[in-house]
C-alpha positions, 0 to 999 in steps of 0.5 A: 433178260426180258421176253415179250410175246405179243397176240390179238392182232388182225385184220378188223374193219374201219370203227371196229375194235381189236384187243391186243395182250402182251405177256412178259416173261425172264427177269419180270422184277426188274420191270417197271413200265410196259406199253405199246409202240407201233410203226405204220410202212414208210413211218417212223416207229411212235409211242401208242401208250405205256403203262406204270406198274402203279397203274399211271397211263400215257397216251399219244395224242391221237389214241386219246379216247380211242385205246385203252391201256391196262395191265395184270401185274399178277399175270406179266401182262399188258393189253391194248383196248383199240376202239373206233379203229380208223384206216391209219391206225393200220400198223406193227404194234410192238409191246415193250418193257421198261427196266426200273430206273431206265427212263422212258426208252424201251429196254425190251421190244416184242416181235410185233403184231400186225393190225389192219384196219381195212373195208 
């Protein structure tokens, strides 16, 4: 089993930034890809970025040139850069873990954090 604890999030206004961390914790060597999800209210839960242990990145669409995934392997962390953030960026983020081997579904899901980007 794997453990994510997801930090960083709040309320920041429109154009701001916000960075948000991930530390996972359990059977970290079985990992493979971590990343971000988040779901906004009345919206399905979407991909924000992930993140291969070689260093290879995905971005949803609409984050492209806005977030900045990284990751530590050293530390089991992963963080979200969010830049230019703009009202409906507003959601729970959820951090995820990917088991090697397993494809791209989400095998372990964080608690979520809250970002709310508001005047």
């Amino acid at each position: 089993q794997v453990q994510l604890v997801e930090s960083g999030g709040g309320l920041v206004q429109p154009v701001g930034s916000l960075r948000l961390s991930c530390a996972a914790s359990g059977s970290i060597f079985s990992i493979n890809v971590m990343g971000w999800y988040r779901q906004a209210p009345g919206k399905v839960r979407e991909l924000v970025a992930r993140i291969v242990f070689d260093g290879r990145t995905t971005y949803a669409d609409s984050m492209k040139g806005r977030f900045t995934i990284s990751r530590d392997n050293a530390k089991n962390m992963v963080f979200l850069q969010m830049n230019s953030l703009k009202p409906e960026d507003t959601a729970v983020y959820y951090c995820i873990a990917i088991e090697r081997g397993r494809g791209l579904k989400p095998d372990y899901w964080g608690q979520g954090t809250q970002v709310t980007v508001s005047s």
